[in-house]
Each structure stands twice: as C-alpha cells, then as structure tokens.
N, C-alpha and C positions, 0 to 999 in steps of 0.2 A: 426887735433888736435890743439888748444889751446897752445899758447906758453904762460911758465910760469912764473910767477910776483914774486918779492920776497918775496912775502907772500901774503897765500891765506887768502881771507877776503871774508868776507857775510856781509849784509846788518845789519846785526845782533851783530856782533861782536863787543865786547864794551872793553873801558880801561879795566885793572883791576883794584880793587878798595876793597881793604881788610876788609873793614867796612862791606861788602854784607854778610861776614859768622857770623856775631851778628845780622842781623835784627831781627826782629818780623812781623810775618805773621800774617795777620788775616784771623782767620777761624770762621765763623758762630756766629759774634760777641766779640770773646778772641781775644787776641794779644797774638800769641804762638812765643815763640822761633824758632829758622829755621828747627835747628835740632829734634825739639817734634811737628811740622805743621805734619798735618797729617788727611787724609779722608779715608772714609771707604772704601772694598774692594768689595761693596754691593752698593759702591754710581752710580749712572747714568752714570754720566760723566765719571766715571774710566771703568765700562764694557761695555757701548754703546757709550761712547762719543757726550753722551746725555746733550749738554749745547752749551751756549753763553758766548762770550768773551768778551772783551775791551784790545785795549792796547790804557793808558792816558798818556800824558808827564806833569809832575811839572815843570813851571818857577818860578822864583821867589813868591812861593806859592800860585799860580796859577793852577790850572787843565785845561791846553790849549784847548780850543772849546768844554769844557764840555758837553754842549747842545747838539751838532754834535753829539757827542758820543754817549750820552744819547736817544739819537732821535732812533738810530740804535739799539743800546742792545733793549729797548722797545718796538721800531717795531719788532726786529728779537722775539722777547720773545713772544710775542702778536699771531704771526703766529704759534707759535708749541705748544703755551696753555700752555704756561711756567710762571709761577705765580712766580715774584722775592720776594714778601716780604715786598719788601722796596719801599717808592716813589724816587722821586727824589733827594729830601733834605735827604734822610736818608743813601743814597748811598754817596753822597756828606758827608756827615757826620760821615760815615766809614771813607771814602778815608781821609778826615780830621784826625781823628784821629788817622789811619795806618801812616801818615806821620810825625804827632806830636811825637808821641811815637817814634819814629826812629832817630830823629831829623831831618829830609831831609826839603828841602826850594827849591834847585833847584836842575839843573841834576838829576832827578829821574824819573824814567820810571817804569809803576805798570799795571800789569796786572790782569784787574777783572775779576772775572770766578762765573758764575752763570752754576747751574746744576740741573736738575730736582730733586738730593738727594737719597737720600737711598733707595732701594729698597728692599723690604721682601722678594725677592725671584729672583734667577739669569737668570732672565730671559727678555725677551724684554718690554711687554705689557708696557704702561708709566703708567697706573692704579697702578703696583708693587710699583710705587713711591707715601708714605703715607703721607710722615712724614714732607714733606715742603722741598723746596730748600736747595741748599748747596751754599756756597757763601766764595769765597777765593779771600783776595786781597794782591800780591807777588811786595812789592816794593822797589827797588835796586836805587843805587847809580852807574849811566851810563850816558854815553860817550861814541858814536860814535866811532869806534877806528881812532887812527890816520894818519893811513896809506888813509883810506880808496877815500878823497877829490884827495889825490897827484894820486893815482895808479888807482883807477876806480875800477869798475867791470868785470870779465870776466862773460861773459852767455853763454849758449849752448841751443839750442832750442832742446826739449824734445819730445818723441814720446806721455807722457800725457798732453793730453788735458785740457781745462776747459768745464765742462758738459753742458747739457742743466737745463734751470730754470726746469722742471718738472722730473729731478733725481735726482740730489741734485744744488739748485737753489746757485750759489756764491756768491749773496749778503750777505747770512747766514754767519757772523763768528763765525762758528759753532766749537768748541770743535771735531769734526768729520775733521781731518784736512787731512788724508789717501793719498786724492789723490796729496796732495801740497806737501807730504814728498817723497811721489813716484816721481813727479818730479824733486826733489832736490836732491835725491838717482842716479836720471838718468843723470843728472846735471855731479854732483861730479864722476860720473866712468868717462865723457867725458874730465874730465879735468876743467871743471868752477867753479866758486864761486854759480851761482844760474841759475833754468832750465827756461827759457824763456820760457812758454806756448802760444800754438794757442789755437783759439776757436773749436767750431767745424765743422767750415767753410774752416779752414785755413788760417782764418786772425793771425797779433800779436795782443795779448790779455794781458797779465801781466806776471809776472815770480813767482814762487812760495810762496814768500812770498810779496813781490811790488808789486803796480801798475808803468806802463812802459811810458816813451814818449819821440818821437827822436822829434829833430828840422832839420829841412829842410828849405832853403833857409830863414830863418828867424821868419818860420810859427812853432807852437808846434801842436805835434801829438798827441794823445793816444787814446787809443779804445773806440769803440762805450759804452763801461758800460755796456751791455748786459749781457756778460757773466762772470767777474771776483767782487770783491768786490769792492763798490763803495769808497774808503779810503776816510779819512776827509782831509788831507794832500793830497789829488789828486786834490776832490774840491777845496780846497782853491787855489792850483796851479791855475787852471782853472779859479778862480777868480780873483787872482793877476793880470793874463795877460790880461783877461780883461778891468781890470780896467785901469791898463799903455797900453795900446796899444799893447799889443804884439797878434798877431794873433795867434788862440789856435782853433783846432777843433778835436772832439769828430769823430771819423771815421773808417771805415775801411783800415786796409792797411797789404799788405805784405811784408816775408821777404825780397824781394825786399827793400821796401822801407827802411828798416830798415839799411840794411848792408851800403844803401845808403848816409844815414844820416850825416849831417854835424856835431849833436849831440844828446846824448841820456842818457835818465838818470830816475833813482827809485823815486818812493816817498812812504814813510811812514812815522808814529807818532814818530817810534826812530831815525831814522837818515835823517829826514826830507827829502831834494834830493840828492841822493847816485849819480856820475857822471857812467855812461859807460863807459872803457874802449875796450870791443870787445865783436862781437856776431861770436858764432861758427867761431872761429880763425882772423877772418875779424877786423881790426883797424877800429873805428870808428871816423871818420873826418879825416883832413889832416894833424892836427899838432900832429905827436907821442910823442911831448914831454911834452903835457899837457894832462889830463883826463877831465877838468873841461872847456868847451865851453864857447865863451860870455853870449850867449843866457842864457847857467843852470847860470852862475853868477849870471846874474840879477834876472834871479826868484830868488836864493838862496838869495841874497841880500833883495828882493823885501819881501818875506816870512819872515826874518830874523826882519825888520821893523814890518809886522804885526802883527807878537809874543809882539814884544813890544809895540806896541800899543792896544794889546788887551788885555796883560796885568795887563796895567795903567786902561783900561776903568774897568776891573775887581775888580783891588782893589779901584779905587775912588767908586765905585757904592754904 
C-alpha cells in the first residue's frame, strides 16, 4: 500500500479560482452562461461517447502548438468520418472568441469537444446523426495546483490495460474515455493519485490520464507510442532533449525499470511535466526529500523557454 502524502493531488487538479463559476461556454456557435451550457440528451457524444477532444493551453494569448493539435482533432476526425464544420481558422476563431468574451489572456486551459451531434433516435447507427456536429468549447482560468512540483505523484499500476489499435486504437482522443476512468477508479481504491497502465504486452505504457517517462542514469525513457496517446507536450519533451543533448529513447521497458529509476515524471497540455513521486509504494530516486530530479528540471526548464519562444514567434508572425 502507498504511503500517504498530505494531500492527495492528480495531474489535473488546479488552483481554485472563483471567476470559473461566471464563464461563458460556447456551444454550437453562442456564448452561453455555465450554468444555461447545455447539449442534448439525444446528442452522440452524451449516449455513445461518439466524438473528439482537445485539450489547448492559452499563454499570453496564445493557443500553445495549435497546429499540434489541430493536426490530431483532424486526423482523429477524418478516421471515424467525423465532419467538424469548421476549418482551421474558424476553430481558431471560436477559441478566439471563447476567450475574448471571458476576458482570459493567460493561465487558461479550454477543452474543445467535437461530436457527431444529435441523433433522431437512441440508438447506435452514426447515420441517426443528421443534423451536423455539436461543438463545445469549456474555458477556465487554471493553474496547476500547488502542491503538486514540491509532493509528486503517487501511481499504482492497474490491472487495465491500454488495448490494442484494432479495439479501440489510443491515439483516438476520443470522448469514449471508459477504459482511462477504470484505471483511475483502480488507481484510487489502491491508494494513488493516478493508475499507471501497461500495454498488452506488459511493458509501461502511460497512466490514465499522462503520458509517463523515468530517467535512468541520465537517459529519458517513455514507451514505444504504440499503444497510448501520442500527447503534444510528450512530443515536444522528446524534442527538447534532442535538441540539448539529453538522450531520450522511445522504448520498451518494464516495471523493473521503472521502480528503478533515478527519475520520473507526467507530461501533458495542463500541467506540462508533473514529477513522480512513487510507483506502487516504491520511492522513486534516492533523495526522499525532493519529487523534482535534475534531469525533469531541465526539461521543465528547457520546455518552459520553448513556451516563450513560441509564443513570441506567434505573435510577431
């Protein structure tokens, strides 16, 4: 069992911030209040979990790696014969305006939700859906919680798996999210913050909501990309240490390796790289009084610079 931290935190957990119970949502083109957002109980996405996601970060009125993103929603969309509506400037164009109207500029994290839309009848067939997409974009005023750099993560590797590409293929960040809450439900009875998934091999593969990677004598790890979602915040990892010199390889490996590690840590759009603190009870590294390793430093460092540099390149353009 997991021994316990003064407070339990997910990769997810943000300040609070009192301004999130005024937003405006937008739905389908309106800017609805929070409390009148609202989609049908006939739409796709609410009885099949028939849709595509985004999660973007706002810097300095900025949408970070937009393209990235954009690249994925329209590949994943393209593959289930998912017609968004919108190109790319008009998505861009929402998101613009979701954040004007809010008044947000930075710290803001907005999740776009694309859905096959309304269906004439409660049933599977995706034909039932006539009437065009449904399109919601939910954006808050967020911040990493604070705890989360100093204390780490606990994980607990979970008996769910990540599936194979021909049952439901994990690149999809699908609206279909089942099997990632199951892990995180198996997670949380074990005592963790989040469930550390294998593939179906029994390699480590990601944790339910991150992608994962230890550092080992100096070298960065994370899975082959096979089987979990390929994050834009994983890539760019990947690219940072390239670019400086840090050795970084896309691989198989077991929880051997894992427990072994000198360092290890999350990456995603909201809380960029989340540090490890333990995997199934096991201290990870040797200094128990820090969560945060040299190695994740520099990335975080190293990351932290390309945010502003792309930025800058963003708004001179």
């Amino acid at each position: 069992m997991t021994s316990e931290s003064p407070k339990d935190l997910s990769t997810h957990d943000a300040e609070q911030d009192d301004r999130n119970q005024g937003i405006l949502i937008y739905v389908n083109g309106e800017l609805v209040p929070r409390d009148k957002a609202s989609v049908s109980v006939y739409d796709s996405g609410f009885m099949l979990g028939d849709g595509m996601w985004e999660g973007l970060r706002l810097y300095d009125g900025v949408w970070a790696f937009f393209d990235e993103h954009m690249d994925r929603l329209f590949g994943s969309c393209k593959a289930v014969s998912l017609d968004i509506g919108l190109d790319r400037d008009g998505i861009h164009q929402a998101l613009s305006e979701t954040a004007q109207a809010n008044g947000m500029v930075s710290d803001v994290h907005c999740r776009l939700m694309v859905t096959r839309g309304v269906k004439d009848k409660p049933f599977q067939h995706p034909k039932l859906s006539r009437s065009g997409p449904t399109i919601v974009i939910i954006m808050e005023h967020s911040k990493p919680a604070s705890g989360l750099q100093g204390q780490g993560i606990r994980l607990a590797t979970v008996p769910q798996v990540r599936g194979l590409p021909m049952s439901q293929d994990a690149k999809y960040n699908s609206h279909s999210k089942l099997n990632c809450v199951i892990a995180c439900l198996q997670a949380e009875q074990a005592g963790a913050d989040e469930g550390l998934m294998l593939d179906p091999h029994g390699f480590v593969n990601t944790t339910n909501a991150c992608n994962f990677f230890i550092v080992k004598k100096g070298e960065v790890w994370t899975s082959t990309g096979d089987y979990c979602m390929n994050g834009v915040t994983r890539q760019k990892v990947i690219d940072v240490c390239r670019a400086h010199q840090i050795p970084v390889f896309e691989r198989n490996f077991s929880l051997f390796d894992a427990y072994a590690a000198d360092e290890a840590f999350l990456t995603g759009t909201f809380g960029a790289q989340t540090p490890v603190a333990e995997i199934d009870g096991k201290r990870i590294g040797r200094d128990m009084s820090i969560a945060t390793g040299p190695v994740t430093q520099r990335i975080q460092d190293l990351y932290k610079t390309l945010i502003i540099n792309h930025v800058a390149q963003i708004r001179h353009q």
